[in-house]
C-alpha positions as protocol buffer text, in pm:
chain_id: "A"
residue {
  index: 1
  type: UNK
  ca { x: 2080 y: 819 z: -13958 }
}
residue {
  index: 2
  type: UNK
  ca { x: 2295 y: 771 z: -13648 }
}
residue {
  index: 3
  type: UNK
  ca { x: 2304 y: 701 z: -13292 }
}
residue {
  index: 4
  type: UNK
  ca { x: 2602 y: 683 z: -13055 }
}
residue {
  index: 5
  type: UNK
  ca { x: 2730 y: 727 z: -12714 }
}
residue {
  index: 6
  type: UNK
  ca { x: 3048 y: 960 z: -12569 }
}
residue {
  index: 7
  type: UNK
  ca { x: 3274 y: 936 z: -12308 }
}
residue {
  index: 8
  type: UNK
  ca { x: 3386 y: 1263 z: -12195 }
}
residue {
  index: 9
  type: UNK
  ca { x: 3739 y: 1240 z: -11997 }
}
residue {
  index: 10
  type: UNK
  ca { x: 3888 y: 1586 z: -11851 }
}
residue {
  index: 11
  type: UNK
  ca { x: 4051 y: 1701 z: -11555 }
}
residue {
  index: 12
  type: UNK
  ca { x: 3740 y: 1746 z: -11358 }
}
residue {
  index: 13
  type: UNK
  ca { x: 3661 y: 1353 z: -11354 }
}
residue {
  index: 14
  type: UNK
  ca { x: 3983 y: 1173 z: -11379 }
}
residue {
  index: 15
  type: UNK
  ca { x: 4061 y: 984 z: -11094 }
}
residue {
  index: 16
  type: UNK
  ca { x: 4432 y: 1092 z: -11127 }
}
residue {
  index: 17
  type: UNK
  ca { x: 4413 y: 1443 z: -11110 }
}
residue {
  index: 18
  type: UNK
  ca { x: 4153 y: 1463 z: -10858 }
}
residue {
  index: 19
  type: UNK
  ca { x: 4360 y: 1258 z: -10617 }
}
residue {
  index: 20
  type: UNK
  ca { x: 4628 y: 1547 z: -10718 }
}
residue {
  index: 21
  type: UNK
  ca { x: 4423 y: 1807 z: -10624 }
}
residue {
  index: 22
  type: UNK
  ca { x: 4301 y: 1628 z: -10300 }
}
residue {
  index: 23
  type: UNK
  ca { x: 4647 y: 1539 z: -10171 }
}
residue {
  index: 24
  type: UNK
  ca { x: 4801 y: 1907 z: -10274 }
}
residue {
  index: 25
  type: UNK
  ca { x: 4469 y: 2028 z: -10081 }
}
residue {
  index: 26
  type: UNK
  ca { x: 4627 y: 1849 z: -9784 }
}
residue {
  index: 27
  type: UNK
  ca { x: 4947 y: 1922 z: -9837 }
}
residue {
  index: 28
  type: UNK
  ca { x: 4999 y: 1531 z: -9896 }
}
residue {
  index: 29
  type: UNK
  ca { x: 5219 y: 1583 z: -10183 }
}
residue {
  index: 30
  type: UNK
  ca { x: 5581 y: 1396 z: -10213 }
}
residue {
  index: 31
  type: UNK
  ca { x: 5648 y: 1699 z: -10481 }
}
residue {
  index: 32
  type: UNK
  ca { x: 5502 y: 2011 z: -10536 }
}
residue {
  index: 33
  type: UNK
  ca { x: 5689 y: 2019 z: -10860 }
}
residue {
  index: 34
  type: UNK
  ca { x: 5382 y: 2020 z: -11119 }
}
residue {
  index: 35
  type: UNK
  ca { x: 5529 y: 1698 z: -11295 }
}
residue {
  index: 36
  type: UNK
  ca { x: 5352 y: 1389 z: -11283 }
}
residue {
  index: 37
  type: UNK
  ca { x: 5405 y: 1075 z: -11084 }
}
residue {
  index: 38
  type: UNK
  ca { x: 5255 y: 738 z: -11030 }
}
residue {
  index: 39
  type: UNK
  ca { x: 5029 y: 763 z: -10773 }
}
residue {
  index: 40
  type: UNK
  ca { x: 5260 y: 594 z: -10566 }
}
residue {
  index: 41
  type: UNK
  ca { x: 5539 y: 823 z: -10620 }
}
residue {
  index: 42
  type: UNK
  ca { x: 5284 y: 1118 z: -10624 }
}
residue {
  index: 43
  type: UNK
  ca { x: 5175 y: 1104 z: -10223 }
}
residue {
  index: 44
  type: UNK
  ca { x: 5376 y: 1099 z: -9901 }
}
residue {
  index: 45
  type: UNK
  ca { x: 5359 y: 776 z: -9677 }
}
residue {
  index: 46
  type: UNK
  ca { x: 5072 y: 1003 z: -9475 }
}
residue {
  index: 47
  type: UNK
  ca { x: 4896 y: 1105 z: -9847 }
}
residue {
  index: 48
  type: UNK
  ca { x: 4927 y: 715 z: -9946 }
}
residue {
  index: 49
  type: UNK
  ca { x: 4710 y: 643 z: -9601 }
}
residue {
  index: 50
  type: UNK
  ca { x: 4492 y: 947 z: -9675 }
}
residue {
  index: 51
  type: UNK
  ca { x: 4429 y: 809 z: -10030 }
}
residue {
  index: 52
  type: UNK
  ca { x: 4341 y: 449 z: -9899 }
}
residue {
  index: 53
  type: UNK
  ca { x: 4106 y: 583 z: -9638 }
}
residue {
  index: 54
  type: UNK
  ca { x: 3926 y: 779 z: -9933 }
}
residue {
  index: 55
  type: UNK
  ca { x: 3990 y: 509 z: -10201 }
}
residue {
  index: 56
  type: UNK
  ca { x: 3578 y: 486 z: -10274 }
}
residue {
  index: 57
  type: UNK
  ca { x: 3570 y: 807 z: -10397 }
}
residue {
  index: 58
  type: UNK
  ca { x: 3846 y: 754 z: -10677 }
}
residue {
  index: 59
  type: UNK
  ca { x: 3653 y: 419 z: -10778 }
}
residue {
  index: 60
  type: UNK
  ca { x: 3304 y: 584 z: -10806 }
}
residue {
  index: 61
  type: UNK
  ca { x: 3464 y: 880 z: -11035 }
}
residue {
  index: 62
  type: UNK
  ca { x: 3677 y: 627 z: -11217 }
}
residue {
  index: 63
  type: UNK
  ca { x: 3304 y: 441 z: -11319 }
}
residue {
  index: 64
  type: UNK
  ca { x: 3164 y: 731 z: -11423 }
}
residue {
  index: 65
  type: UNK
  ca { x: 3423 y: 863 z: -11616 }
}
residue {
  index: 66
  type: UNK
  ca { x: 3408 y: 556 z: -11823 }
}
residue {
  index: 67
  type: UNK
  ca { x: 3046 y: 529 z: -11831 }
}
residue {
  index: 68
  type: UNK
  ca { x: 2904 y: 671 z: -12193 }
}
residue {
  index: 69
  type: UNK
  ca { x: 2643 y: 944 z: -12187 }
}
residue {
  index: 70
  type: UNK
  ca { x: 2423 y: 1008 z: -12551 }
}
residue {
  index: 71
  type: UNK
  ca { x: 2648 y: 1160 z: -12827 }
}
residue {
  index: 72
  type: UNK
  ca { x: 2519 y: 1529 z: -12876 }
}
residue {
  index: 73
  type: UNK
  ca { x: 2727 y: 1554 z: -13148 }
}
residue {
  index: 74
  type: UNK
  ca { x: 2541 y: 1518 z: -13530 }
}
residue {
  index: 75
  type: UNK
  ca { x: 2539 y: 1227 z: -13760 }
}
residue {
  index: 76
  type: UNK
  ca { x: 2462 y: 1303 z: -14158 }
}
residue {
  index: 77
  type: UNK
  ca { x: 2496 y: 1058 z: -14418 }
}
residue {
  index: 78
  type: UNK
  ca { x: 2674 y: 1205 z: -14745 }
}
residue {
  index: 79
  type: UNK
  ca { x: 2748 y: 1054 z: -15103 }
}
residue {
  index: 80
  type: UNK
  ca { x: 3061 y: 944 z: -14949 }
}
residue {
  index: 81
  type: UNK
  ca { x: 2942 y: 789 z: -14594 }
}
residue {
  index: 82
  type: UNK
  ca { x: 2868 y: 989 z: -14312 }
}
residue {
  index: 83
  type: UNK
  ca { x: 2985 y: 1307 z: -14168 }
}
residue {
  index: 84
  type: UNK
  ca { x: 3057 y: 1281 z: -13781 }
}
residue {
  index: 85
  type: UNK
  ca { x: 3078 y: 1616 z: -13590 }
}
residue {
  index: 86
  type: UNK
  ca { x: 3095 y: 1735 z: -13218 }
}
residue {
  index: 87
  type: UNK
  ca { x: 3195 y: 1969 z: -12939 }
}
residue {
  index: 88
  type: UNK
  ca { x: 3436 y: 1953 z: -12697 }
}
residue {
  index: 89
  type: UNK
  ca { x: 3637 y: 2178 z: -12431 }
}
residue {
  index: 90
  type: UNK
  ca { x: 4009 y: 2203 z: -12447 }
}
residue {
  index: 91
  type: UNK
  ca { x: 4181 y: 1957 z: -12298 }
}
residue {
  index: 92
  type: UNK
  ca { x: 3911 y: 1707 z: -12258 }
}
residue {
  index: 93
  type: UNK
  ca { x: 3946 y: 1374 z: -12462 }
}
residue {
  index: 94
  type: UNK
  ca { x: 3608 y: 1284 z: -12641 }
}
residue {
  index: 95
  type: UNK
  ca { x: 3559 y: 884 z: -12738 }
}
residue {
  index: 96
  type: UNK
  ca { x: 3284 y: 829 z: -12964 }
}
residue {
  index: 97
  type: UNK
  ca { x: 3117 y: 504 z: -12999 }
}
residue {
  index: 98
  type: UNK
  ca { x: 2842 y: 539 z: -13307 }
}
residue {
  index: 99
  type: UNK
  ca { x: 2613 y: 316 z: -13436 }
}
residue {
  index: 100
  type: UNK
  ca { x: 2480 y: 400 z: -13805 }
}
residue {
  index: 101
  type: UNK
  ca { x: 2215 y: 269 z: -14018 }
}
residue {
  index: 102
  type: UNK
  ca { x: 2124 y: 359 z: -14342 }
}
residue {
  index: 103
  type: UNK
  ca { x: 2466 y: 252 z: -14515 }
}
């Protein structure tokens, strides 16, 4: 009945928080407060040149964590349209982009 695609965001492939982990890691942090910051106002002058130097890595995760994977969620048309269902972790933002035919 369906098809679709899903972008799965969490704090295992955002850019942002992996930079926070990787600067904290290095001790690169302006704060160690827990709060969050731009990533300017997140890293020291020395975590802002640390960043730079490892800049590819935050682009390449920052693709992939917008590129959509097949939605293993399930599709079922009812009386009433369609009935749209899926999984997801806690804390992890699920964008679903379906295509449905059938109507």
């Amino acid at each position: 009945v369906g098809s679709g695609k899903q972008y799965n965001l969490n704090t295992s492939n955002s850019a942002y928080d992996t930079m926070y982990r990787d600067l904290a890691a290095q001790k690169l942090l302006k704060y160690d407060d827990g709060l969050v910051y731009s990533i300017n106002g997140m890293a020291t002058p020395e975590g802002e040149s640390w960043i730079r130097q490892h800049a590819q890595k935050y682009f390449d995760l920052q693709k992939a964590a917008f590129e959509p994977s097949d939605f293993d969620g399930r599709v079922v048309k009812t009386t009433q349209g369609f009935d749209v269902s899926a999984m997801m972790a806690l804390q992890e933002t699920l964008v679903i982009e379906l295509s449905v035919s059938g109507g």
